[in-house]
C-alpha positions as a Markdown table, in Angstrom:
| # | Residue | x | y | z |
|---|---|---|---|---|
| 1 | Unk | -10.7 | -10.7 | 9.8 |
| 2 | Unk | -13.9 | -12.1 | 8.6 |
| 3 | Unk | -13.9 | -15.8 | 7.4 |
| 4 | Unk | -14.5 | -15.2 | 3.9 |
| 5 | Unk | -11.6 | -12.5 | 3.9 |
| 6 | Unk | -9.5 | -15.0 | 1.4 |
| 7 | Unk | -12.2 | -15.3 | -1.0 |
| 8 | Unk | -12.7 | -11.0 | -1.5 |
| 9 | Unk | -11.0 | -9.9 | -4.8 |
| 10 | Unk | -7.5 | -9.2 | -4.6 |
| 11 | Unk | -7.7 | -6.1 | -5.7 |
| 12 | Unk | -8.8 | -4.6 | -2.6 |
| 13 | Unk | -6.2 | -2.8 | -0.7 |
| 14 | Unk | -8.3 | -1.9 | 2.7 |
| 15 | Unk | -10.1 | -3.9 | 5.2 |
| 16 | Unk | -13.0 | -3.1 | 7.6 |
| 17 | Unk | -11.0 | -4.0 | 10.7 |
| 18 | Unk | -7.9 | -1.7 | 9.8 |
| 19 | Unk | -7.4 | 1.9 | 11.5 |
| 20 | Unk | -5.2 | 3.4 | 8.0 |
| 21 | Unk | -5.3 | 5.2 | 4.7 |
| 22 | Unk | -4.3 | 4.5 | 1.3 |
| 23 | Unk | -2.4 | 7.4 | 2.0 |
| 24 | Unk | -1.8 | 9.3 | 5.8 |
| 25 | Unk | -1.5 | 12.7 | 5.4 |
| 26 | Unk | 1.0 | 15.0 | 7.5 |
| 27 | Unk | -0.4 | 17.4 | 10.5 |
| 28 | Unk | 1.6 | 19.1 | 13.6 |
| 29 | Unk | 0.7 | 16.3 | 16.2 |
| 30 | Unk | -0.8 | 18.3 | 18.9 |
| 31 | Unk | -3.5 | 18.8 | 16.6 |
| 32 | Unk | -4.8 | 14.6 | 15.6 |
| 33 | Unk | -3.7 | 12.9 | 19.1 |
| 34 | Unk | -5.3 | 9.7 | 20.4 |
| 35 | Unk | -4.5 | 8.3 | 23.7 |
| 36 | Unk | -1.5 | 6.0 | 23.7 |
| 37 | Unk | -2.5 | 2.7 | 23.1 |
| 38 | Unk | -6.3 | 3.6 | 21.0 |
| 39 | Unk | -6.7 | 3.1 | 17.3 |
| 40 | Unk | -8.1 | 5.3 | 15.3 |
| 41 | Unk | -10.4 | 4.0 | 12.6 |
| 42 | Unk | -10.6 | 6.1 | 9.3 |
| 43 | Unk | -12.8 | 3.3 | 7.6 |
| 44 | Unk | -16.1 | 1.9 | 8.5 |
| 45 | Unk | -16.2 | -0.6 | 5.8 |
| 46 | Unk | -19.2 | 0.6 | 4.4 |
| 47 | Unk | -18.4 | 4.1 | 3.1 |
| 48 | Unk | -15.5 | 5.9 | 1.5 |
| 49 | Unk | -16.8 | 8.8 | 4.2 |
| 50 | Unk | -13.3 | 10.5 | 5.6 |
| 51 | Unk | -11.3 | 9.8 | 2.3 |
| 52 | Unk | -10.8 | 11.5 | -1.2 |
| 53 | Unk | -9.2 | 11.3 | -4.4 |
| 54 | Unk | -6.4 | 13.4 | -5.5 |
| 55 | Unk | -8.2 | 16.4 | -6.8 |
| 56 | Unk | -6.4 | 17.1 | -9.6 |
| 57 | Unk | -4.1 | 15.0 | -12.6 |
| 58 | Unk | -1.4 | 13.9 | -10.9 |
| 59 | Unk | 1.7 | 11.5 | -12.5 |
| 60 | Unk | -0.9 | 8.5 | -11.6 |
| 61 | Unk | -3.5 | 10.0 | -13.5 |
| 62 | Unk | -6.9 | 11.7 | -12.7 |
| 63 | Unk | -7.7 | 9.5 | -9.3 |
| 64 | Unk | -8.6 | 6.3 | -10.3 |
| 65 | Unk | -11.7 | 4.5 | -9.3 |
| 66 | Unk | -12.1 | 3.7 | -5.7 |
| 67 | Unk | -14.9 | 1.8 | -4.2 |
| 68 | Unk | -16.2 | -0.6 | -1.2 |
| 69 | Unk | -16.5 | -4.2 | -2.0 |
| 70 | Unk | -17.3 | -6.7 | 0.9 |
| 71 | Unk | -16.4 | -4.7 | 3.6 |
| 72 | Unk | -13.2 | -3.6 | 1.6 |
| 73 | Unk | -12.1 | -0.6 | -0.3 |
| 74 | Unk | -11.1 | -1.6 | -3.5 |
| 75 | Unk | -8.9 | 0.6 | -5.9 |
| 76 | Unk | -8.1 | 0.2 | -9.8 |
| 77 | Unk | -7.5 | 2.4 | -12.6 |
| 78 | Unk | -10.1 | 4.0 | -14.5 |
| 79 | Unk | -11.2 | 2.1 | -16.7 |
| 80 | Unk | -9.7 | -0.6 | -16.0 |
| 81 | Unk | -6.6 | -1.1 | -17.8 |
| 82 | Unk | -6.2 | 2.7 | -19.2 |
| 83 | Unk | -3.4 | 3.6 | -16.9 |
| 84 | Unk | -5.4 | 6.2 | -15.4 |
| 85 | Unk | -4.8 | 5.8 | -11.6 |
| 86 | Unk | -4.8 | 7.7 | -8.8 |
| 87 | Unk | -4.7 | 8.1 | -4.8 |
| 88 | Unk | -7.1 | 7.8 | -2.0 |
| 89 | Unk | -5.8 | 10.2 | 0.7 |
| 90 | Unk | -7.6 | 10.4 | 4.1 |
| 91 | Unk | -9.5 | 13.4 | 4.9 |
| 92 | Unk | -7.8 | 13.7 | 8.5 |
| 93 | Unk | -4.4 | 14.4 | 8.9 |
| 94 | Unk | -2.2 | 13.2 | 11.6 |
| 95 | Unk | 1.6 | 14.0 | 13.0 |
| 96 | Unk | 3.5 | 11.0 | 14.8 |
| 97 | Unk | 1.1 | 7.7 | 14.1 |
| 98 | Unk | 0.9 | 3.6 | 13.5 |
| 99 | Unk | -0.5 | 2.7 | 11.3 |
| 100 | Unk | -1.7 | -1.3 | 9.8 |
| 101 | Unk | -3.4 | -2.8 | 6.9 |
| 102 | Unk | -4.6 | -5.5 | 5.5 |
| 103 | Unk | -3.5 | -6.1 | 1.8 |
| 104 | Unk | -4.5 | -8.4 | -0.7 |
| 105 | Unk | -3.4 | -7.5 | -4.3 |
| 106 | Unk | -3.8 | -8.9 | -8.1 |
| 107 | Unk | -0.4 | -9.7 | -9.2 |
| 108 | Unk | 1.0 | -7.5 | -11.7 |
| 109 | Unk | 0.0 | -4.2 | -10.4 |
| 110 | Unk | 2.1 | -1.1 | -9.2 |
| 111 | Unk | 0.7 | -0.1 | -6.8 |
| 112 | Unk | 1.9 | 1.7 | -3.0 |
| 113 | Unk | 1.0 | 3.0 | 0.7 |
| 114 | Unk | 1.5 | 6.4 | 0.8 |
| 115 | Unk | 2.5 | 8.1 | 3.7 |
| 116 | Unk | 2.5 | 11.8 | 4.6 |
| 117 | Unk | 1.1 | 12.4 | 1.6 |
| 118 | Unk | -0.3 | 15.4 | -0.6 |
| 119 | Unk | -3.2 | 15.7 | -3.0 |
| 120 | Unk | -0.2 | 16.3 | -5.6 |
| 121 | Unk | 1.2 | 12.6 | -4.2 |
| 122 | Unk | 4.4 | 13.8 | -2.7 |
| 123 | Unk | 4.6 | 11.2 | 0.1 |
| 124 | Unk | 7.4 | 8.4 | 1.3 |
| 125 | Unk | 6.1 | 5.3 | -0.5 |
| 126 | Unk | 6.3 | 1.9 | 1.2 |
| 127 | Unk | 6.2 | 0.0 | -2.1 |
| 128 | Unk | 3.8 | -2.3 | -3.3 |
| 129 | Unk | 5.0 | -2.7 | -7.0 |
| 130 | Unk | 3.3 | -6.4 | -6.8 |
| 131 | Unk | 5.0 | -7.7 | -10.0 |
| 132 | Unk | 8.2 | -8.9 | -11.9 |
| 133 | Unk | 11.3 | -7.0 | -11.1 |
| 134 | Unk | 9.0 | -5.1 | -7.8 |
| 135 | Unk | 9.4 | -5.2 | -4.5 |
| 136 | Unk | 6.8 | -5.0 | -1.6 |
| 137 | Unk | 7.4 | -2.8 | 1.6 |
| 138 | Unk | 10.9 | -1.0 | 0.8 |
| 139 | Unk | 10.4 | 3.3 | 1.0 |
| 140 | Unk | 10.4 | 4.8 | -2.4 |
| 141 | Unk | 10.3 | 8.8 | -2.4 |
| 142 | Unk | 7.5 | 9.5 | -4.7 |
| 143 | Unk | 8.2 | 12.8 | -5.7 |
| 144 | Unk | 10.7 | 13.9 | -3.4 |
| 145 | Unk | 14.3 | 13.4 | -5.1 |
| 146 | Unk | 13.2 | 9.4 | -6.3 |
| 147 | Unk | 15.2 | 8.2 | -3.4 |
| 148 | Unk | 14.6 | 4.2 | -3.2 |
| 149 | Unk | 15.9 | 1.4 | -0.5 |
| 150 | Unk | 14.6 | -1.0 | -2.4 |
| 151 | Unk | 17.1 | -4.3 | -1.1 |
| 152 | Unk | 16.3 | -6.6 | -3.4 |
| 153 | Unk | 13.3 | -7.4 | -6.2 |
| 154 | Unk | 10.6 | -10.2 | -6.5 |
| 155 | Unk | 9.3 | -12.5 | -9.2 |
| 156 | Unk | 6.6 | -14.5 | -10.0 |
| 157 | Unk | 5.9 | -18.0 | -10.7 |
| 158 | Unk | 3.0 | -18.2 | -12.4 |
| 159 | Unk | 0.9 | -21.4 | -13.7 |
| 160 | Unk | -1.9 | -21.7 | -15.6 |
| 161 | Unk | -2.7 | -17.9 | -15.5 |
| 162 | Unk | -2.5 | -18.3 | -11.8 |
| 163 | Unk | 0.4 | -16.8 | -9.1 |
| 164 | Unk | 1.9 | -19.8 | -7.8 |
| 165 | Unk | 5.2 | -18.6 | -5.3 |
| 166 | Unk | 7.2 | -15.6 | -5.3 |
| 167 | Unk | 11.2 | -15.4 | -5.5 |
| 168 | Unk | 13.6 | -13.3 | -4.5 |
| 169 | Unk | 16.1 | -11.4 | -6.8 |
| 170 | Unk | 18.9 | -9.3 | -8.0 |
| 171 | Unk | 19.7 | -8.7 | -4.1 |
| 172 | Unk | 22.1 | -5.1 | -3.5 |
| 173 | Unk | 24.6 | -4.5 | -1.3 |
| 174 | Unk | 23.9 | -2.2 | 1.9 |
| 175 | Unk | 25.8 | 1.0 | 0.2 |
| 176 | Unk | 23.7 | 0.3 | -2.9 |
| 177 | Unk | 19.8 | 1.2 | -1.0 |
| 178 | Unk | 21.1 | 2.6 | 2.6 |
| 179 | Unk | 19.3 | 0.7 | 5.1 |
| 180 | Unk | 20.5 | 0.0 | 8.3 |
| 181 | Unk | 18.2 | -3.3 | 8.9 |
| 182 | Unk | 16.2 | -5.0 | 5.9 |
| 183 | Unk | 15.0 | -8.5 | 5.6 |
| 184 | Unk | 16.6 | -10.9 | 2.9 |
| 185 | Unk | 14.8 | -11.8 | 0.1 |
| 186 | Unk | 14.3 | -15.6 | 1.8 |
| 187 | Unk | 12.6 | -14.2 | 4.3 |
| 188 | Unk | 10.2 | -11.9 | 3.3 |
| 189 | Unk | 8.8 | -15.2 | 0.5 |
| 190 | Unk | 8.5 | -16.9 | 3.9 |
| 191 | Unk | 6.7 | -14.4 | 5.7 |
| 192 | Unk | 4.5 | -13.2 | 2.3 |
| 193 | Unk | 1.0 | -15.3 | 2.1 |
| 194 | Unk | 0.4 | -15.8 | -1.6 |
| 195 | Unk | -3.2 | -15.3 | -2.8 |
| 196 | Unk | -4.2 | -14.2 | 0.9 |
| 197 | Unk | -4.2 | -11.0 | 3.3 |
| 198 | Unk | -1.4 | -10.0 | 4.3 |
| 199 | Unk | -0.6 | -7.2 | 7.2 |
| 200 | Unk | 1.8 | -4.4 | 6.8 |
| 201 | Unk | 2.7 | -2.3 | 10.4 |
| 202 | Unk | 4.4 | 0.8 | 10.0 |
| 203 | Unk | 5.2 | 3.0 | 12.7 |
């Protein structure tokens, strides 16, 4: 991560050192395999070469506006504040796959990682609804059924304009969002860097 990594607007959801998407797409694995152990990198944190927008309007609007700032790619809707959105899906598609990025988002936002996504947005969703009442890295079904294990919500403080700590909240009982392990709320403030890049593994 480069040393001025902290300092690179928060709206940027990509890093130059990640192998990922804003959205992995699904493909038979015998046809996208690496050898065990090699990343793959779909960015070259220069470009948006290897990645497109939803083609057509989709429930998060027309595709947004997606562009590379300081070695990032750096998503928001278009223009700003219109509620016209959209997804970056990688050209490439892959089967079985880890995959890692770096995040670093403006508070307030809904936002997500798709994964095994289509240019319509079908996808599993590890959410990134960075606001009041949101949660960050439970699996939403965007577009499948709605299905959500969503454990428990976050909150912000906020001071002087400025996002100050995150809390946990309004916690649910196992048979409430189905998952067999989950973090509690504690924890993931703990492990959450506020203001700075933060890593999410999926695999």
């Amino acid at each position: 991560m480069p040393s001025n990594s902290d300092s690179i607007s928060r709206r940027t959801f990509l890093k130059e050192t990640t192998a990922t998407t804003a959205a992995v797409v699904a493909l038979p694995l015998a046809q996208a395999v690496a050898a065990e152990g090699d990343w793959i990198k779909l960015f070259d944190g220069k470009t948006l070469d290897g990645w497109h927008k939803n083609p057509k309007r989709i429930g998060h609007g027309t595709g947004g506006k997606w562009i590379v700032e300081g070695g990032a790619i750096v998503g928001e809707q278009d223009p700003p504040g219109s509620g016209n959105g959209g997804i970056l899906l990688s050209d490439r598609k892959f089967g079985d796959f880890e995959v890692k990025i770096d995040m670093n988002h403006d508070w307030g936002p809904c936002s997500g990682f798709f994964l095994r996504s289509n240019d319509k947005g079908q996808c599993f969703q590890v959410m990134v609804d960075f606001h009041d009442a949101g949660n960050v890295g439970h699996i939403y079904g965007e577009g499948t059924g709605a299905f959500n294990n969503r454990a428990f919500d976050i909150n912000g403080e906020v001071k002087d304009g400025k996002l100050v700590a995150i809390i946990g909240d309004n916690v649910r009982k196992p048979s409430e969002h189905g998952c067999v392990y989950t973090c509690t709320p504690g924890e993931w403030v703990k492990a959450w860097r506020v203001g700075k890049w933060n890593t999410l593994k999926v695999r």
